[in-house]
C-alpha positions as CSV (number, residue, x, y, z in Angstrom):
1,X,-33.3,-11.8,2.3
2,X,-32.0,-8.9,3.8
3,X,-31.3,-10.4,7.3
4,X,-29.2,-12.8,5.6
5,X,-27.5,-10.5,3.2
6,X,-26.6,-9.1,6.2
7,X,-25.3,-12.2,8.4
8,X,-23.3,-13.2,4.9
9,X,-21.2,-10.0,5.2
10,X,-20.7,-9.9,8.9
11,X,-19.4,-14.1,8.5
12,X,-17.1,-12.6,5.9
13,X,-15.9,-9.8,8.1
14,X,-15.1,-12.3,10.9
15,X,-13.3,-14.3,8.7
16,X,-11.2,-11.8,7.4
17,X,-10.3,-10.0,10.9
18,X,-10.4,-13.5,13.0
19,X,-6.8,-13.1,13.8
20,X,-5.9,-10.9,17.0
21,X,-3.5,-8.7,15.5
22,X,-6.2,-7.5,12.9
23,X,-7.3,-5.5,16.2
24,X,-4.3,-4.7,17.7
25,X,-2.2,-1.0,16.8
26,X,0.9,-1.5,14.3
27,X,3.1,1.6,15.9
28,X,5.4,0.8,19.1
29,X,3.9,3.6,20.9
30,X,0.3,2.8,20.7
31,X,1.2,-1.1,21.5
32,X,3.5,0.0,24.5
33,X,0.5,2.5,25.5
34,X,-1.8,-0.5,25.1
35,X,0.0,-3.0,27.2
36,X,0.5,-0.7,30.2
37,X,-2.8,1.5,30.0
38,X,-5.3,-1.6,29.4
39,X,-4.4,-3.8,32.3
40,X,-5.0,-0.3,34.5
41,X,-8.3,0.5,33.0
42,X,-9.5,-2.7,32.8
43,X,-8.7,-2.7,37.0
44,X,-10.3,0.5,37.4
45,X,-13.2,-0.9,35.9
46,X,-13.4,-4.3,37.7
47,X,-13.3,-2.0,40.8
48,X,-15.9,0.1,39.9
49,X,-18.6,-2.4,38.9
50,X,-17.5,-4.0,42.7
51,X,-18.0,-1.0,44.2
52,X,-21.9,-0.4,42.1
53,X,-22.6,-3.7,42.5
54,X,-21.7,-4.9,46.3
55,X,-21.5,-1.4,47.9
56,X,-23.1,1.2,45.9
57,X,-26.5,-0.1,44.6
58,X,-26.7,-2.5,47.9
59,X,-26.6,1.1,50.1
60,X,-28.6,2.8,47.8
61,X,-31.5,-0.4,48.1
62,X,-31.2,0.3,52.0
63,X,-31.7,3.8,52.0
64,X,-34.2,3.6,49.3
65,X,-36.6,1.2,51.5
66,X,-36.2,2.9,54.4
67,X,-37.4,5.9,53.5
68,X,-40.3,4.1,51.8
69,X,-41.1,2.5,54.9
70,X,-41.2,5.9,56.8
71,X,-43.8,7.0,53.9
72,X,-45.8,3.5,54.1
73,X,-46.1,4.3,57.7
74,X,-46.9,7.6,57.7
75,X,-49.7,6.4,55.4
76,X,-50.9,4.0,57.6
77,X,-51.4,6.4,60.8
78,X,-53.1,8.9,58.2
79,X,-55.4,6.2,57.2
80,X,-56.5,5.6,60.9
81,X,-56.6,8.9,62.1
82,X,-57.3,11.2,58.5
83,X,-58.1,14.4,61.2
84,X,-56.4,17.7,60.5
85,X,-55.0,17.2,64.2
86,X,-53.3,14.0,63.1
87,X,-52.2,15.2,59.9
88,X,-50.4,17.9,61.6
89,X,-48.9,15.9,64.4
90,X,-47.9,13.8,61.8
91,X,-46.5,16.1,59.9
92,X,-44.1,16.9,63.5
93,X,-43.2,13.9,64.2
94,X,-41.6,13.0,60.4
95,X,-40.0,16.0,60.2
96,X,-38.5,15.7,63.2
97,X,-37.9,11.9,63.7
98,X,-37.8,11.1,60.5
99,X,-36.5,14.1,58.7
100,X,-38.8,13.7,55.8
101,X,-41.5,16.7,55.2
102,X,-45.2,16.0,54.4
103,X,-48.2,17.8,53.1
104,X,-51.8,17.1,52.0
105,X,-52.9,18.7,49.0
106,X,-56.6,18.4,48.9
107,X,-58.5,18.1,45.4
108,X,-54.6,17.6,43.5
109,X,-54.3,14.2,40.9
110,X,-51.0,12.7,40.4
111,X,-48.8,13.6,37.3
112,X,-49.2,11.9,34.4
113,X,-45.7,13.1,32.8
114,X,-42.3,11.5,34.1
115,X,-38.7,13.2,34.6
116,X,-36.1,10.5,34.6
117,X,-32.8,10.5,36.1
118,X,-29.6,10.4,34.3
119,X,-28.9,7.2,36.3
120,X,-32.1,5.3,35.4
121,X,-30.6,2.5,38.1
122,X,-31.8,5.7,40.9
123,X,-35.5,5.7,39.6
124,X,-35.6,1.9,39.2
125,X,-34.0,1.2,42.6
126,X,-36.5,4.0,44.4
127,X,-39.4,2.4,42.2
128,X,-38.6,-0.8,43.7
129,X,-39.0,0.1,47.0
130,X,-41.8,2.3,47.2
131,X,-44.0,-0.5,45.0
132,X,-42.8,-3.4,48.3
133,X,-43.7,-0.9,51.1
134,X,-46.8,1.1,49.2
135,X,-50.1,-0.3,47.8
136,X,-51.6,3.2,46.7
137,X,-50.3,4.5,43.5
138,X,-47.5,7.0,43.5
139,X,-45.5,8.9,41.7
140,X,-42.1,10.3,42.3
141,X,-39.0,12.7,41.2
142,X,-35.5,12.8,41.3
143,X,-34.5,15.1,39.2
144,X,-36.6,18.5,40.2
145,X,-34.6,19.2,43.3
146,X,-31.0,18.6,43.7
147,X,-31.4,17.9,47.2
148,X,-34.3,16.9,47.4
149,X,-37.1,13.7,46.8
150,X,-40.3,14.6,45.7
151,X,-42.7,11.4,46.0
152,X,-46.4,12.2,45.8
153,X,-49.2,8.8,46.9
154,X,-52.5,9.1,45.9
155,X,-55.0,9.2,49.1
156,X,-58.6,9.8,49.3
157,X,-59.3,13.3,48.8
158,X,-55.9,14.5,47.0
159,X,-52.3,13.3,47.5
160,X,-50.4,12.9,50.2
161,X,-47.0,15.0,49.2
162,X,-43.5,14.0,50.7
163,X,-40.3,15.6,50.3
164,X,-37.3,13.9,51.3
165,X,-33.3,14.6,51.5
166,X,-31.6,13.5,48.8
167,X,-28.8,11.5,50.9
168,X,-31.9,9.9,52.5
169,X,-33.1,8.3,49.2
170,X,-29.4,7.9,47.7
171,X,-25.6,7.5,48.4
172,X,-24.3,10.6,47.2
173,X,-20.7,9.0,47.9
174,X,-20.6,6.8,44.8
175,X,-20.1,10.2,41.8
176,X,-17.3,11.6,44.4
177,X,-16.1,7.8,44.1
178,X,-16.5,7.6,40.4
179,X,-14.4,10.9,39.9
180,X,-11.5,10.1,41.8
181,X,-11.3,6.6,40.1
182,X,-11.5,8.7,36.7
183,X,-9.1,10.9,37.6
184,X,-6.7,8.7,38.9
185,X,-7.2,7.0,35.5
186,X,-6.4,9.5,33.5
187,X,-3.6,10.3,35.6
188,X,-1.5,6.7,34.9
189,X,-2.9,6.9,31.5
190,X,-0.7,10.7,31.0
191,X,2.3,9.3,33.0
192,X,2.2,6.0,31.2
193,X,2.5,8.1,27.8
194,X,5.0,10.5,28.9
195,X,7.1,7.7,29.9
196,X,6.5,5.2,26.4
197,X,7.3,8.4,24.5
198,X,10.2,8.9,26.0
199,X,11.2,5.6,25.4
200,X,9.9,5.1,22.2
201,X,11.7,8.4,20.9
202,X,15.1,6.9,20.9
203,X,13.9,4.2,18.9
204,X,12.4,6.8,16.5
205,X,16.0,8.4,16.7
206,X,17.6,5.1,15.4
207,X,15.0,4.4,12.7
208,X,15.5,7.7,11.0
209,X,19.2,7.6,11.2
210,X,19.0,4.5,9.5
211,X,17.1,5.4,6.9
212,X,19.4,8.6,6.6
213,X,22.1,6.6,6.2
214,X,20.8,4.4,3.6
215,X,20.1,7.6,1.4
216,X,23.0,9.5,2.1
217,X,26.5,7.7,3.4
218,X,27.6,10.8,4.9
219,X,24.1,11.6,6.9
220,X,25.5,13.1,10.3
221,X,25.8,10.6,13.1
222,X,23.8,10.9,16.0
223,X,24.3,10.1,20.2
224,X,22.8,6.5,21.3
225,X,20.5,7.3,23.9
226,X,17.3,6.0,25.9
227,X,17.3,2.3,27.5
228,X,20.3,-0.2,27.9
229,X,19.1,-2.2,25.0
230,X,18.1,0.7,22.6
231,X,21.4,1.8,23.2
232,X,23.1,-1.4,22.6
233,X,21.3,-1.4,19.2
234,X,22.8,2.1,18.2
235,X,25.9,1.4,19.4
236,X,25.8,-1.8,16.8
237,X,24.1,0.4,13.9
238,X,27.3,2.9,14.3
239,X,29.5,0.3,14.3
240,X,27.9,-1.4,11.5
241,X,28.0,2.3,9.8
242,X,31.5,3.1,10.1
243,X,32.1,-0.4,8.4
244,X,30.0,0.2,5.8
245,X,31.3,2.9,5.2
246,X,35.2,2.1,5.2
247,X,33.8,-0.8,2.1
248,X,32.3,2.0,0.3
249,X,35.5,3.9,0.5
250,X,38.0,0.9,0.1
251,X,35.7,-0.3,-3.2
252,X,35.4,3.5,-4.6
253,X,39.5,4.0,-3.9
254,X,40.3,0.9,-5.3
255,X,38.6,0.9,-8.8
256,X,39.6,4.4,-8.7
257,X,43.1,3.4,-8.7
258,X,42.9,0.9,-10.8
259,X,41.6,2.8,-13.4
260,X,44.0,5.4,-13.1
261,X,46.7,3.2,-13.2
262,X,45.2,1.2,-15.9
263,X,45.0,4.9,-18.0
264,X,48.9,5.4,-18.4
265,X,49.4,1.6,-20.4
266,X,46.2,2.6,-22.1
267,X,47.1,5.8,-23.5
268,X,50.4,4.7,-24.4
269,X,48.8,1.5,-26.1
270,X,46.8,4.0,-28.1
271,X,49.7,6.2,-29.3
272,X,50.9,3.0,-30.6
273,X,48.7,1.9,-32.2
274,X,48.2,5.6,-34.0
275,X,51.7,5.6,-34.9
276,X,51.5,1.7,-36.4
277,X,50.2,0.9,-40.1
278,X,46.8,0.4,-40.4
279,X,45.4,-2.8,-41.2
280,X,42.6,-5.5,-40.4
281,X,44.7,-6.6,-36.9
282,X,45.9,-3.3,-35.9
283,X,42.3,-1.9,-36.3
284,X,40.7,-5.0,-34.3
285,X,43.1,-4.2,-31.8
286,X,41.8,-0.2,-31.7
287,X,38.2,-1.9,-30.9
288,X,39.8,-3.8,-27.9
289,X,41.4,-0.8,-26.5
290,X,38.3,1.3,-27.3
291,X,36.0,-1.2,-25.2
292,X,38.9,-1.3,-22.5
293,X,38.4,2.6,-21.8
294,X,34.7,2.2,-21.9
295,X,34.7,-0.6,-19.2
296,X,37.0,1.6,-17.0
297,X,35.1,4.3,-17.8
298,X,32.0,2.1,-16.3
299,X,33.5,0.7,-13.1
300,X,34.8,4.0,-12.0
301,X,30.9,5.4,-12.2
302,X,30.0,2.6,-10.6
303,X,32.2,3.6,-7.8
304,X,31.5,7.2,-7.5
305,X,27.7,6.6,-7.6
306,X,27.4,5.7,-3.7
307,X,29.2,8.5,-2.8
308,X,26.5,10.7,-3.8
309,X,23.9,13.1,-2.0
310,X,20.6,14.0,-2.0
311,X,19.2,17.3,-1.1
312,X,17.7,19.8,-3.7
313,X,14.0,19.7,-5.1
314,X,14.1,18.3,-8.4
315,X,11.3,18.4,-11.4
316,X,11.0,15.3,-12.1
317,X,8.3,15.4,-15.2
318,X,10.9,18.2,-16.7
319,X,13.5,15.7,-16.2
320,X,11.4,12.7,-18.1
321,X,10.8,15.0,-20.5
322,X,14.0,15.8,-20.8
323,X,15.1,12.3,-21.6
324,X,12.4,11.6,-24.0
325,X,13.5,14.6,-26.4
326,X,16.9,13.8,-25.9
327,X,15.9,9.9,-26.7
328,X,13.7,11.2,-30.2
329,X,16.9,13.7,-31.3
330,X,18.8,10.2,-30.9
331,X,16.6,8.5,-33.5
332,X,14.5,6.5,-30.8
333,X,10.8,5.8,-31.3
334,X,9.4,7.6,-28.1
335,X,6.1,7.9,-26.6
336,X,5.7,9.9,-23.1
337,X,3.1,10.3,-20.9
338,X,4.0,12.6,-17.9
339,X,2.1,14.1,-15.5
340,X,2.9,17.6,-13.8
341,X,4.3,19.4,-11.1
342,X,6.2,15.6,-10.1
343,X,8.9,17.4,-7.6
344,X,11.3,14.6,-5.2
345,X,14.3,15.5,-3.5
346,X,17.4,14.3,-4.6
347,X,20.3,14.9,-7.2
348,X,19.6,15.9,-10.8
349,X,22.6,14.5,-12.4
350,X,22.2,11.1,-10.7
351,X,18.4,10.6,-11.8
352,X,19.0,11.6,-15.1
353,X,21.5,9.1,-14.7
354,X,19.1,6.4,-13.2
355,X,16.0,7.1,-15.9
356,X,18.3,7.1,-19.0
357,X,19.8,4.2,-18.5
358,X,16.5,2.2,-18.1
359,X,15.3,4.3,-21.4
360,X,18.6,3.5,-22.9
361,X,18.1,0.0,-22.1
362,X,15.1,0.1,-23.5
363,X,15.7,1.5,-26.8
364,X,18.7,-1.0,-27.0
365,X,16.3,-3.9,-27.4
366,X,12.9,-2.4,-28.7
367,X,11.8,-0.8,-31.5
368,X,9.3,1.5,-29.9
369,X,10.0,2.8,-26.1
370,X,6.6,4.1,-24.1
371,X,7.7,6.3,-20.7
372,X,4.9,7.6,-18.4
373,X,5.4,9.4,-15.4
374,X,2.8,9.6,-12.5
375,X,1.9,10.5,-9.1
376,X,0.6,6.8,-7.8
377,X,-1.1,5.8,-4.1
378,X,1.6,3.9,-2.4
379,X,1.5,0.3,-1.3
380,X,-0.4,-0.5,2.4
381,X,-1.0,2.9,3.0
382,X,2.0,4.5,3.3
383,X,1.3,7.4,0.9
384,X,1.9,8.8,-2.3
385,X,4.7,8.0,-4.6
386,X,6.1,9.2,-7.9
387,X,6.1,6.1,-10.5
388,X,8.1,6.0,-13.8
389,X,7.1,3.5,-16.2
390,X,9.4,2.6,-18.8
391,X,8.3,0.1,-21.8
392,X,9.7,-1.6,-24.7
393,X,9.1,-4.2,-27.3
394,X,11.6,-6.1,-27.2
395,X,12.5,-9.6,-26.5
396,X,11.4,-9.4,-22.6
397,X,13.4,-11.1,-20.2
398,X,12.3,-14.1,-18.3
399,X,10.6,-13.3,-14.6
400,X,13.5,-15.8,-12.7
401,X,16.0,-13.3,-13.7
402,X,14.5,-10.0,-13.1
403,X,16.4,-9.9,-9.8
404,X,19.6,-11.4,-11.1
405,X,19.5,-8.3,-14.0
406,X,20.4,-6.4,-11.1
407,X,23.6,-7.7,-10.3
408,X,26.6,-5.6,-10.9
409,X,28.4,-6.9,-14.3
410,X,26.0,-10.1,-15.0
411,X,24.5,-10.4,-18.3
412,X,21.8,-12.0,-20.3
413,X,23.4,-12.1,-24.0
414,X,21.1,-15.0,-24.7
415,X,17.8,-13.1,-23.8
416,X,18.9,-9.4,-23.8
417,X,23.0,-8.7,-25.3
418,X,23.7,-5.9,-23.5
419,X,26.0,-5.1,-25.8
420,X,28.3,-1.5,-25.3
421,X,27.3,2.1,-26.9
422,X,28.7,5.3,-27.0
423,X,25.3,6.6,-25.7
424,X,25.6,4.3,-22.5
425,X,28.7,2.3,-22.0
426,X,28.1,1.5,-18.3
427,X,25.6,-0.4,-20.0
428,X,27.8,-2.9,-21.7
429,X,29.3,-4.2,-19.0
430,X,26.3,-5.2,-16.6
431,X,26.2,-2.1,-14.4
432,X,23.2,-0.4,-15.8
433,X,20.4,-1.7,-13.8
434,X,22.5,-1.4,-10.7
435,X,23.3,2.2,-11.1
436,X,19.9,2.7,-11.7
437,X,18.8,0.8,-8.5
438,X,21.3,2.1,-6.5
439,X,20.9,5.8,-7.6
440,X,17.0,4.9,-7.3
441,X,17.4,3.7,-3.2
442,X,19.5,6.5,-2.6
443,X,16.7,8.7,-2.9
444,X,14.5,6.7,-0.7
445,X,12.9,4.9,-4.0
446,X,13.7,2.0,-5.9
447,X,13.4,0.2,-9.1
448,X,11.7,-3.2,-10.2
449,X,11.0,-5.1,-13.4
450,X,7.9,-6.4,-14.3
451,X,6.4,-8.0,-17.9
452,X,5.1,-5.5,-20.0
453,X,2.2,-5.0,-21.7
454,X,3.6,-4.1,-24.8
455,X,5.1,-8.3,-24.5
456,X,9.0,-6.3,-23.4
457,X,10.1,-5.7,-20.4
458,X,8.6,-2.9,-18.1
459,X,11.3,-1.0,-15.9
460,X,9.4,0.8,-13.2
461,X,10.9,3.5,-10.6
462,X,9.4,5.2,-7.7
463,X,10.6,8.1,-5.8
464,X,9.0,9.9,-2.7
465,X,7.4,12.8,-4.1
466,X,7.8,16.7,-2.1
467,X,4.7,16.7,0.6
């Protein structure tokens, strides 16, 4: 049951990572790193398992059986002649010819306990050889002397003892081999990083001027550098950021002066109509004017919002707070539930701007507003982020227009009037879920709706909290 249990989970595995880029790194670096370094390793490896397999291993065989055949004769002439005279002219002769030294030990058993190598391919290579060549039982050890052989063949009347040079038995070539192959690994590995970081920092450079600039319209520019294309790229992104931000100022300069100018017929429209005799028209008339200033008084915040910057710590569960109190003192039904120590960097003024218009919002179509205020794990793994929750019980809006809510001056009388206040007039014109946005992204953040559980309309907004 287990087995199976088992085979069920690693199916589902295999099934869930079958594609190739489940394996593969995300980042540029590591991908670059991987394109260069894995075709170089992969060689070095192909050329070592040649080199073990036709040249190491094949030399190692050779030397191997001749040295057993120099003990199998050695053995044989013994065997013929077992005399101390022979044993000792034997015992000349392989030194000397052979270069392999031999002694009788009379009364000694082989070793029952084994010492293997490191490279258990050595003992089963030797092994080999010496069971082709010898019949007696043996024993041997390659690990006791560095230089040296010990093989040991029972005879009769004790064991027949050889000791034989180590580059006799073994190429001693192939580690030298294998550590110049590693080092030469490892040095293309270290240039190939040194080079992909280099080339990858530009493009590092770029990204985080980007995201400057979409938090803060005046970020300081920077210098295109690294390759041709990378610098094509930035070239484009400060061109593209100099446009931007001549719109920004065009827009912001333009409602600005039409609001000014707008302000003289305005004021002189309301002198007027002070001066005139009240009645039902005249006071109908006030209300026009009245919601007039308030709309001008909306686009020209509007305006001035992306001109904004980000840069001090701000509390940002003193700040909810903040807005819930000043919510209650307003007459608002107002539940909070805030965590602490909820710090982001940004501008005071324009969050408080952002969160109570969404509470403002809220209260405008709900009887009861619920705010909570957390410190939530971010979406695929990229980290911590503050989350604002902001509830009502209101009338909801449908989910095809959650996006279109956040169009500057559009509407939903039918679902949600977004009619004008004195406590938010931005609001009565459409601009109140942009600002919010806007201010929101500005601070590296951004803002959503989603049904809520309380059957109104959620309005959520994270920020990056302080690290």
């Amino acid at each position: 049951m287990k087995k199976n249990t088992y085979a069920a989970r690693l199916a589902n595995w295999f099934s869930r990572h079958r594609r190739l880029r489940d394996f593969t790194p995300k980042g540029l670096f590591q991908r670059s790193l991987l394109i260069i370094a894995l075709p170089v390793v992969l060689m070095q490896a192909g050329v070592l398992w040649m080199f073990f397999d036709s040249q190491w291993i094949t030399v190692t065989a050779r030397l191997s059986e001749g040295v057993a055949g120099d003990v199998a004769v050695i053995l044989k002439l013994y065997e013929d002649d077992p005399s101390p005279q022979n044993l000792q002219k034997l015992a000349q002769y392989s030194l000397k010819k052979m270069n392999l030294s031999m002694r009788l030990e009379s009364g000694e058993t082989l070793p029952t306990s084994t010492r293997s190598s490191v490279y258990s391919l050595l003992d089963r290579t030797v092994r080999k050889a010496l069971e082709s060549k010898i019949e007696a039982p043996f024993w041997f050890d390659t690990t006791r002397y560095p230089a040296y052989v010990d093989i040991r063949v029972a005879v009769p009347g004790g064991v027949m003892r050889f000791i034989a040079p180590r580059g006799n038995v073994f190429s001693t070539t192939g580690h030298i081999f294998v550590f110049w192959l590693t080092l030469t690994t490892a040095l293309l590995t270290t240039v190939a990083i040194l080079f992909i970081r280099n080339q990858v920092r530009p493009i590092q450079r770029l990204a985080d001027a980007a995201d400057r600039f979409g938090k803060d319209l005046d970020a300081p520019a920077f210098s295109p550098s690294g390759a041709r294309e990378v610098r094509q790229a930035a070239r484009a992104f400060i061109t593209m950021r100099q446009r931007i931000q001549r719109f920004v100022e065009q827009r912001t300069a333009m409602l600005a002066a039409v609001s000014h100018d707008l302000r003289t017929p305005v004021t002189r429209l309301k002198l007027q109509f002070a001066l005139m005799e009240k009645n039902a028209d005249v006071e109908a008339a006030k209300a026009d004017l009245a919601e007039m200033e308030t709309m001008l008084d909306a686009y020209l915040a509007f305006a001035s919002g992306a001109r904004e910057k980000a840069g001090a710590p701000v509390d940002v569960s003193a700040l909810v707070a903040r807005i819930a109190k000043n919510s209650r003192r307003a007459g608002g039904a107002v539940e909070t539930s805030i965590a602490t120590d909820l710090v982001c960097i940004g501008r005071e003024e324009a969050l408080q701007r952002c969160l109570s218009n969404l509470v403002n919002n809220a209260m405008r179509h709900g009887t009861h507003v619920w705010i909570s205020a957390a410190l939530k794990a971010g979406e695929k793994g990229r980290g911590e982020t503050i989350r604002i929750c902001v509830d009502d019980d209101g009338p909801g809006l449908d989910e095809a227009h959650f996006e279109e809510a956040f169009i500057p001056f559009n509407r939903f009388d039918e679902a949600r009037s977004l009619n004008a206040s004195d406590s938010s007039p931005v609001q009565g014109v459409g601009l109140g879920l942009s600002i919010a946005r806007d201010i929101a992204r500005a601070h590296g953040g951004d803002v959503w709706l989603e049904k809520s559980p309380k059957g109104g309309l959620r309005a959520l907004v994270s920020l990056p909290p302080v690290v």
